[in-house]
C-alpha positions in Angstrom: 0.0 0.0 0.0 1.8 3.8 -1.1 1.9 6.0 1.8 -1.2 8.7 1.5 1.1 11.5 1.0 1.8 10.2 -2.2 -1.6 11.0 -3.6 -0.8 15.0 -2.9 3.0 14.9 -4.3 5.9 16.4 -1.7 6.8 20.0 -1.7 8.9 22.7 0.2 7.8 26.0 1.6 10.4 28.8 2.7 9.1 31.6 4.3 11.1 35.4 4.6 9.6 36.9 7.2 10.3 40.4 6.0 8.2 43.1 4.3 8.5 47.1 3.8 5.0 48.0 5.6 3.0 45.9 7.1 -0.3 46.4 5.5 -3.3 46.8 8.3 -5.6 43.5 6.8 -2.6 41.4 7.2 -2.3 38.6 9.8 0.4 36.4 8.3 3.5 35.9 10.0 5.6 39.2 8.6 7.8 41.6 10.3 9.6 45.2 9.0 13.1 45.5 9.7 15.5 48.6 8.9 18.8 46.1 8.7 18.3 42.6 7.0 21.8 40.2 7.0 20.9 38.0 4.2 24.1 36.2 4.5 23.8 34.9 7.9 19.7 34.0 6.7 21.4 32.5 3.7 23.1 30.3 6.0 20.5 29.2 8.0 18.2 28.3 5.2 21.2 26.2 3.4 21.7 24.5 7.2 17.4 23.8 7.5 17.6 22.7 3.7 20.1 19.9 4.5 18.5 18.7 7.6 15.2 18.5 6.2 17.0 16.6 3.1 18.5 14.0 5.6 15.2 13.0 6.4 13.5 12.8 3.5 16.5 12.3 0.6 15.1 9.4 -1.5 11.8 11.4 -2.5 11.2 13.6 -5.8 10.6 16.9 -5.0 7.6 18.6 -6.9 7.3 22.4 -6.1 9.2 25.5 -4.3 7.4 28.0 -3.0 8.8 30.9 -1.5 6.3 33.0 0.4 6.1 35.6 3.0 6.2 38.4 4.0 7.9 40.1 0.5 10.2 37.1 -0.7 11.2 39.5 -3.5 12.8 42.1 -1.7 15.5 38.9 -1.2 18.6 39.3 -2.5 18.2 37.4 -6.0 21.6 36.2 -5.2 20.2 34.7 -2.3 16.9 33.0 -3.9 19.7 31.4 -6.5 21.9 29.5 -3.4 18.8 28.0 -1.7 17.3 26.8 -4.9 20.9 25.5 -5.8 20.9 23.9 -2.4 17.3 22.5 -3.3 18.5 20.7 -6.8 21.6 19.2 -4.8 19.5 18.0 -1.8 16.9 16.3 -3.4 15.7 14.4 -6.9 13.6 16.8 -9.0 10.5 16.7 -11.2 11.0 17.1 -14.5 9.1 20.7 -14.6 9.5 21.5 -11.1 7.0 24.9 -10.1 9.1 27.2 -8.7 7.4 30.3 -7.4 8.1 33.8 -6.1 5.4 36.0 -4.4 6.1 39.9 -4.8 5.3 42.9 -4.3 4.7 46.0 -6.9 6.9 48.0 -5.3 10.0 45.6 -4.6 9.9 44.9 -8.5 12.9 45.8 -11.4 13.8 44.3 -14.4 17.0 43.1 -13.5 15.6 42.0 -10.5 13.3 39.9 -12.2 15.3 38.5 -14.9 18.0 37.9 -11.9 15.2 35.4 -10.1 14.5 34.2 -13.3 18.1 32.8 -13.7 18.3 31.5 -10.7 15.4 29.5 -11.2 12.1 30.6 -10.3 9.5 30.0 -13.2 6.5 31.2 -11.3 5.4 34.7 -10.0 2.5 35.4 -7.2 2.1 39.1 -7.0 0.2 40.8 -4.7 -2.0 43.6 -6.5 -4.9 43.1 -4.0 -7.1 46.0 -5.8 -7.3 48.1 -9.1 -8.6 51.1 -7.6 -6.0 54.0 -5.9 -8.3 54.9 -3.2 -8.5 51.3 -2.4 -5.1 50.5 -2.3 -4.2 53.4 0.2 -6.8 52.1 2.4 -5.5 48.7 2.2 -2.4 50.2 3.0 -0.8 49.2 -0.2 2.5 51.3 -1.1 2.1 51.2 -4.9 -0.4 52.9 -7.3 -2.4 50.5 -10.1 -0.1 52.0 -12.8 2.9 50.9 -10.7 1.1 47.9 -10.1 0.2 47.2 -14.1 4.1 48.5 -14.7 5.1 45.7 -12.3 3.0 42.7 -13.9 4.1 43.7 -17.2 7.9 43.3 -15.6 6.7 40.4 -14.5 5.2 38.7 -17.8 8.1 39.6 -19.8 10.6 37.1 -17.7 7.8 34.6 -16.5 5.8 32.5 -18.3 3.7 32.0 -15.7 2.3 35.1 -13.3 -0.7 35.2 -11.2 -1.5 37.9 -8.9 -4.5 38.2 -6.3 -7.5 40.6 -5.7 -9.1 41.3 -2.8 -13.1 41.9 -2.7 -16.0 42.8 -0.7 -13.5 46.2 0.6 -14.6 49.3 2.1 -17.7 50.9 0.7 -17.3 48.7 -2.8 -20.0 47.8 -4.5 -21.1 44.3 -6.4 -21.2 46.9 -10.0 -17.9 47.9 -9.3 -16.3 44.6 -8.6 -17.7 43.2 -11.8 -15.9 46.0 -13.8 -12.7 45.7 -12.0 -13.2 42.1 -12.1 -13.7 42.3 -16.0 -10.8 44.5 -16.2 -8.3 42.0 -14.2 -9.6 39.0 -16.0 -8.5 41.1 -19.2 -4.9 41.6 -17.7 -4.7 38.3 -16.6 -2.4 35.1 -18.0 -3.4 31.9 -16.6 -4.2 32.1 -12.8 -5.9 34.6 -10.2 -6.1 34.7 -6.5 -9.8 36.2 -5.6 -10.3 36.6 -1.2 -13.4 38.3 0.5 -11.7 40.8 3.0 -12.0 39.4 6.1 -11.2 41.1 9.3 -8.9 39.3 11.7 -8.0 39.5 14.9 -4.6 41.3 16.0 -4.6 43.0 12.8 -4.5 47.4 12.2 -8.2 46.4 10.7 -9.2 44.3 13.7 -8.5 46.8 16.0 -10.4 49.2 14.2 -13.6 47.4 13.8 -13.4 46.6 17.0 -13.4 50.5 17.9 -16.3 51.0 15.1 -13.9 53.0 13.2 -13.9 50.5 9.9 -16.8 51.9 7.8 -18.4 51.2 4.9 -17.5 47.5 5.0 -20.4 45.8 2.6 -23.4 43.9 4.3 -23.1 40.1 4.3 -25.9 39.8 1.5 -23.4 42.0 -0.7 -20.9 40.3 0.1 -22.3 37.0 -1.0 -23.7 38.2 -4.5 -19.6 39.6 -5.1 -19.6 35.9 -4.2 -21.3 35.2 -7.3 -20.1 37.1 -9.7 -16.8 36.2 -9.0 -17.7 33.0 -10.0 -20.2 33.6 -13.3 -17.4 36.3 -14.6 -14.4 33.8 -14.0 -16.4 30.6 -15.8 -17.1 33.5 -18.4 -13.4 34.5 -19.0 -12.2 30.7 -19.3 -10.9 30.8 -15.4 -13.1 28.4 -13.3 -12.4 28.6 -9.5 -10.5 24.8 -8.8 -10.6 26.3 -5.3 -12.9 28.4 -3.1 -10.8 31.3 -4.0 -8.3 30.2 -6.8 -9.2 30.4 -10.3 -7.5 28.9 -13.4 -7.5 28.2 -16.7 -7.5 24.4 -17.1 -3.6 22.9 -16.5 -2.6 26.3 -14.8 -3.4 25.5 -11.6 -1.0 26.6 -8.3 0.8 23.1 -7.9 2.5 24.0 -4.4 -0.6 25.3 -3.4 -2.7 21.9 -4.5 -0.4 19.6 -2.9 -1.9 21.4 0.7 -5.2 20.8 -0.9 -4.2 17.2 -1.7 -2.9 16.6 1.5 0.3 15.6 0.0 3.9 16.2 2.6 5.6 19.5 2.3 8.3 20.9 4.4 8.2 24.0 6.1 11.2 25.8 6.5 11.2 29.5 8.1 9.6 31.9 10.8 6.3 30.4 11.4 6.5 27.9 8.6 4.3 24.6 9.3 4.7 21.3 7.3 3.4 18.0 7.2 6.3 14.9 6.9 4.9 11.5 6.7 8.1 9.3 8.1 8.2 5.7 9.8 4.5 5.6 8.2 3.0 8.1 10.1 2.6 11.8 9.2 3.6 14.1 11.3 2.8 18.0 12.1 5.5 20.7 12.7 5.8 24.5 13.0 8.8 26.8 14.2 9.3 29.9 15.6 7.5 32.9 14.6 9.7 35.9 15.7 12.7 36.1 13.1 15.1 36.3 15.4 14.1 33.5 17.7 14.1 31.1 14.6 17.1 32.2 13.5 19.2 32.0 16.8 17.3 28.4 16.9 18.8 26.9 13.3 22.5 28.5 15.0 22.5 26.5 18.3 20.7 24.1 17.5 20.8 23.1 14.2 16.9 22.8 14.0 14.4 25.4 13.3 11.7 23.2 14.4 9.7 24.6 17.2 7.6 21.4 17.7 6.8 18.1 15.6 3.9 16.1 16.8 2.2 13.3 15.4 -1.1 13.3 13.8 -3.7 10.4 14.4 -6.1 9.0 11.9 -8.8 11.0 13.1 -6.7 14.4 12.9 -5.6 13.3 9.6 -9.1 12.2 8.2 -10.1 16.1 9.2 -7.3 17.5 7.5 -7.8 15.4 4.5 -11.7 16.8 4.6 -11.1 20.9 5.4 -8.6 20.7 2.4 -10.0 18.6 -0.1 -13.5 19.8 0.0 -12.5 23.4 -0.5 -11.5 21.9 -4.3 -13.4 21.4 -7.3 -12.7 18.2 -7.6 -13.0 17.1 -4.2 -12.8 14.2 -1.4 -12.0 10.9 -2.8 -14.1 8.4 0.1 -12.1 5.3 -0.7 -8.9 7.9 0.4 -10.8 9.2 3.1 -11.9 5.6 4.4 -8.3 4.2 4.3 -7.4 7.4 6.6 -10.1 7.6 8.9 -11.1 3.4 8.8 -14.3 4.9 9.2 -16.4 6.2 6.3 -18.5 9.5 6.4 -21.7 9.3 8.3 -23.8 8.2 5.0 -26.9 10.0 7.0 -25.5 13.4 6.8 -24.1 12.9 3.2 -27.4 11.9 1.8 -28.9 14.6 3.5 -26.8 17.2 2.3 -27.0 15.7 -1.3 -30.7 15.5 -1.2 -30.9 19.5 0.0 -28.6 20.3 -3.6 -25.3 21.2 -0.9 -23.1 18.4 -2.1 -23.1 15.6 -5.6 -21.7 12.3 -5.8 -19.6 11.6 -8.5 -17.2 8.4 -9.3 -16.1 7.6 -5.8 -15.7 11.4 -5.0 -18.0 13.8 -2.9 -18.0 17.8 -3.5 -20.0 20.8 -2.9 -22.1 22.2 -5.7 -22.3 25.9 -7.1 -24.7 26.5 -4.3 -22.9 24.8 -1.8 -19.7 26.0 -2.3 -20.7 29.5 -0.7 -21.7 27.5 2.7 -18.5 25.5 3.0 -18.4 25.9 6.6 -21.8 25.0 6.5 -21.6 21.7 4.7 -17.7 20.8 6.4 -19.6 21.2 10.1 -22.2 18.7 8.9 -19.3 16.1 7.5 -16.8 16.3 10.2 -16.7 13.0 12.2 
């Protein structure tokens, strides 16, 4: 019997934790710092490269994906030793995705062309809206000509260049998504990243709304018909969603991003960074330290940036293997899904849910439909064991 990671694939996620301005919507794990040493980072991603290598050294290697933060204000000298470290640590696909999120405003031509030749073939770039007054009150530090300037950098050295949107902003309207929605889908190559706003805790925005000072957020039922047409104008444009908020057209799809989905292994390696390594037949969670310095000071003495590793039992992996696969198009396999758990879904709850038009059946797989797709939570609460 193969090991279940297998059916997601194996990947590797570095994270810098480093951006220019931390934007007020943001929760993800990124810090701004005036001085940066990228040759003593250098060295400890080189060190957490070989030690995760050890471990895992016989398997092929399907995707890179270096995220943040603002992975392209590294220096591209930098991005070329880790990925040179990559190809001499471990066996390769034969088209490896490499990819690179960035910023507008952290975006050259030589810069580009430079992470180009060291071996990234895929950029993520964070645009997040196509309207000026928007992006200021995202806190966004470039303009949408700099931002159209940047993506045209972009396309000339990448084949392959998505960017992301967000929707459902301050005082927006469902007419004015569609247009900028039309207009993005007309700048657009092969792949965009579409998220609601939502407001999180611990963030600028959070603290805000907490205080009643975030106005003019839309009302829920707003929210749900940008929802819609999201969908209606992607499908139109040759970009169905293959996840709640990931569109493509057909082949394009974010391969790092769909081994998570998958539930395939991928290794974490950074400030926050989680992973999931199956080994000894039994996959395994682990996460490291979030403050930069703390992680980095770890990798020195210690020669592990691994703030914990636990494993996962067959009831924590059966829910993994259901929040991630039912956010997909294409769904939960149940024969998957039964050699996990050893306990099928409750067949109650899924004929109920089928019978109410949330979720089909469909050659051994289960998935939510166009109408249940905006109810995820919904339907997952319903399915989970």
């Amino acid at each position: 019997m193969i090991e279940d990671w297998r059916h997601g694939g194996f990947g590797l996620y570095i994270h810098w934790p480093f951006c220019a301005a931390k934007c007020p919507y943001c929760d993800f794990n990124s810090h701004v710092a005036g001085v940066i040493d990228q040759k003593r980072w250098q060295a400890a991603y080189l060190s957490e490269i070989e030690r995760a290598a050890r471990e895992t050294k016989d398997r092929v290697l399907n995707t890179v994906f270096f995220g943040g933060g603002t992975p392209s204000l590294m220096d591209p000298e930098l991005v070329a030793a880790i990925i040179d470290k990559i190809r001499a640590s471990w066996p390769q696909a034969n088209d490896p995705e490499i990819t690179l999120e960035a910023n507008p405003t952290s975006i050259d031509s030589g810069r580009f062309r430079a992470f180009s030749e060291a071996g990234i073939n895929r950029i993520s770039m964070g645009m997040q809206a196509l309207n000026d007054d928007d992006l200021r009150r995202l806190g966004r530090m470039h303009s949408v000509a700099e931002g159209r300037r940047a993506f045209e950098i972009a396309r000339t050295h990448f084949e392959r260049v998505s960017f992301d949107l967000i929707y459902a902003r301050q005082h927006q309207t469902p007419e004015a998504w569609q247009a900028e929605l039309r207009e993005a889908l007309g700048m657009a190559i092969d792949h965009l990243s579409l998220y609601q706003l939502t407001i999180e805790p611990g963030t600028v925005f959070g603290a805000r709304h907490d205080a009643g000072k975030l106005k003019g957020l839309p009302e829920d039922d707003s929210s749900a018909d940008m929802y819609l047409i999201t969908q209606e104008i992607c499908e139109e444009f040759g970009f169905p969603a293959y996840e709640v908020s990931n569109h493509a057209r057909p082949g394009a799809e974010s391969r790092h991003n769909l081994i998570y989905w998958r539930y395939g292994d991928y290794v974490g390696i950074g400030p926050g960074a989680h992973g999931r390594l199956t080994l000894e037949g039994r996959r395994h969670a682990t996460d490291t330290p979030k403050q930069p310095g703390a992680w980095l000071e770890q990798v020195e003495t210690r020669g592990n940036g691994e703030a914990s590793r636990a494993p996962l039992d067959d009831a924590e992996q059966a829910i993994e293997y259901l929040l991630f696969a039912m956010r997909l198009s294409e769904g939960l396999d149940m024969q998957r899904f039964n050699a996990i758990s050893g306990t099928p879904l409750d067949p109650q709850r899924v004929a109920y849910l089928e019978e109410i038009g949330m979720i089909t059946q469909e050659q051994g797989r289960i998935f939510a439909t166009k109408s249940g797709r905006p109810v995820l939570n919904a339907i997952l609460r319903e399915l989970i064991p």
